[in-house]
N, C-alpha and C positions, 0 to 999 in steps of 0.2 A: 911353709905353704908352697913355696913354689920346688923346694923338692919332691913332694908329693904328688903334685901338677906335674912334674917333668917323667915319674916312676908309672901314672897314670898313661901318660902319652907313649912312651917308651916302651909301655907294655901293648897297649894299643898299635904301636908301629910293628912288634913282632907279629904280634896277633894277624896283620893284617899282610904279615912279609909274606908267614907260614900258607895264608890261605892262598896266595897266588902262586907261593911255589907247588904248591897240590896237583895242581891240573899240568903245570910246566913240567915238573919230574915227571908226572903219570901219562902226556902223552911222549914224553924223550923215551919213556922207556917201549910203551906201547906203538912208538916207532921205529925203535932200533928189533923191536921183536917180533917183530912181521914185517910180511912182501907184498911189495906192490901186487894188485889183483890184475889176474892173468883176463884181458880184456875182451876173450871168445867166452870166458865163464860168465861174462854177464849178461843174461838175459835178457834181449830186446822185444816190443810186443811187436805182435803180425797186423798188419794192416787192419785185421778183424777188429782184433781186441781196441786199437786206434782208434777206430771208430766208433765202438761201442761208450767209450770213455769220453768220449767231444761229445756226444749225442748227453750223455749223462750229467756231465759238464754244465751243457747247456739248459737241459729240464731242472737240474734241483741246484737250485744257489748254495754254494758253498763247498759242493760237490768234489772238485779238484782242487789238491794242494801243490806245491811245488815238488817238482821227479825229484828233487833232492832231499827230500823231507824222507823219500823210503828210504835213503842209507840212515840218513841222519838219525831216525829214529829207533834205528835198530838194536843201539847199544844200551836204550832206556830196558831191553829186557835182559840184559846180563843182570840188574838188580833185582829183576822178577824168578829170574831162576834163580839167582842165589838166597833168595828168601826159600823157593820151594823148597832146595837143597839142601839147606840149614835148618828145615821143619822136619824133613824127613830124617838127616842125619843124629837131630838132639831127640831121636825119639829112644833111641838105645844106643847113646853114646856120649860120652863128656862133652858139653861144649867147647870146652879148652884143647880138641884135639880137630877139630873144623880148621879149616883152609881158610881162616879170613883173610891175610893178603895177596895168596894165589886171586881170589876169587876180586881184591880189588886190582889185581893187575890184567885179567881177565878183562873187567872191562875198558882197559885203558888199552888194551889191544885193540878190541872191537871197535872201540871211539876211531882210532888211530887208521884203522882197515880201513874205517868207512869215510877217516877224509880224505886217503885213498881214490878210495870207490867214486867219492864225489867232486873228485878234483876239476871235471871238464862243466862240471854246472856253476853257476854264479852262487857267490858266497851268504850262506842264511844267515844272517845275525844273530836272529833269535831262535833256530835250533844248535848252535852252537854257544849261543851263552845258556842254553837251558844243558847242554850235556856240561858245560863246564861247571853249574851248580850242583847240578845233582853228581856229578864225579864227584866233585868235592866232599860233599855233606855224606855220601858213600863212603870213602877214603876214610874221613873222620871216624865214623861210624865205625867202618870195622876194626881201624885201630885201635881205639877205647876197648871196644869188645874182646880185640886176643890180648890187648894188656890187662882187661880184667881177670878174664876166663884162664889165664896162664902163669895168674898170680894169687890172687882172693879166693878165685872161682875153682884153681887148682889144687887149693890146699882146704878147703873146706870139703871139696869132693873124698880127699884123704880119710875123713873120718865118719863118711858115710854118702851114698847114692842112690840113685831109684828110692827114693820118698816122694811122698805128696806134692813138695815145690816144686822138685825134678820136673811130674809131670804136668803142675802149672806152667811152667815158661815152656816146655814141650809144645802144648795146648795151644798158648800162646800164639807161638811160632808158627802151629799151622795155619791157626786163623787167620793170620794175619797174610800169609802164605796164599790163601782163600783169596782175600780182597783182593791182592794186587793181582791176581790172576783175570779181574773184571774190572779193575778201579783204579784210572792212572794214579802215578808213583808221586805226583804231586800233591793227590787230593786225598792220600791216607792219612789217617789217624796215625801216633806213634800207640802202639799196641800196652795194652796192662792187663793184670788181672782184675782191679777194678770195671773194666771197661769192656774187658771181653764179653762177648755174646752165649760164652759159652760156660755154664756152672762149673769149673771142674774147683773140685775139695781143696781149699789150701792146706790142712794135714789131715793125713792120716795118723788111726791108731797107734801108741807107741809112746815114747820119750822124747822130748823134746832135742836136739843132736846143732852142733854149728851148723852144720850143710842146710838144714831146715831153717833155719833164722837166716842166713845168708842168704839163700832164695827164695824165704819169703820178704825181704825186703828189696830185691832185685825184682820180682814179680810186680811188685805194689806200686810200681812207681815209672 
């Protein structure tokens, strides 16, 4: 019993080693891979716009957030482009030949730019523990996916492509592509073919093939 208890916890301690190391490797490297920003590049408002923004401040409650919230925030759309990116790419192309860790290191630069960027503002807590989850769950995310897509994913492509399922998860992908383009990255749904909005055929006319069972159970779920 208490080996079992101890293979439980032990696994638990990696489990939990790996998720902190996520963000630590991801901003080391997103550190050492960019330069400090050149501090005439950044944009100060004119007294106009100053005012306009206190005046607005003032009329609508809620109105102003913290000046550091605009870097901070900025890295949340590196996972919006790389949805759009990845929608338009798997429309006529292998998924197994996408850029998923180019594309997580992408954002560990921009995280990285923008603590940079927001180094002379007082430290947000809570836009830094939200990039640090969502990098993570990001990270995760597309690891799973080139080790599937460059394994499973690449050898069932072997024996057939451009089928029906193909362009299920295509579909998918844009859709899903769609939301985050209107609907923060916290509040999506994880995308299916069940679930989508959108009819597309799970097979076409034909024989049944690996590549078509393979992504229709990668769709479905």
């Amino acid at each position: 019993m208490l080996r079992i208890l101890w293979r439980v916890v032990r696994a638990v301690l990696i489990l939990l080693a790996v998720i902190v190391a996520i963000p630590l490797l991801g901003l080391a490297y997103g550190w050492l891979s960019t330069d400090a920003p050149q501090r005439d590049s950044i944009v100060t408002r004119s007294p106009e716009v100053a005012a306009v923004s206190q005046r607005l401040a003032t009329e609508i409650a809620g109105y102003k957030r913290p000046e550091e919230s605009t870097f901070l925030t900025y890295p949340e759309w590196s996972i919006v482009y790389s949805a759009r990116e990845y929608a338009d790419f798997v429309q006529d192309h292998n998924p197994a030949d996408f850029p998923y860790l180019a594309h997580v290191g992408r954002f560990w630069k921009d995280y990285a730019a923008m603590i940079r960027a927001s180094a002379d503002y007082p430290f947000n807590f809570q836009n830094h523990l939200m990039l640090m989850v969502i990098g993570t769950s990001h990270t995760i995310e597309h690891i799973i996916q080139s080790v599937y897509e460059n394994t499973i994913g690449r050898l069932s492509w072997s024996f057939g492509h451009a089928i029906g399922e193909d362009a299920v998860l295509a579909g998918i992908a844009a859709d899903y592509a769609d939301f985050l383009d209107q609907t923060p990255w916290a509040a999506s749904p994880m995308p299916s073919a069940a679930a989508s909005s959108t009819p597309y055929p799970l097979h076409l006319a034909g024989p049944p093939c690996a590549r078509g069972s393979e992504r229709s159970a990668t769709a479905l779920h």
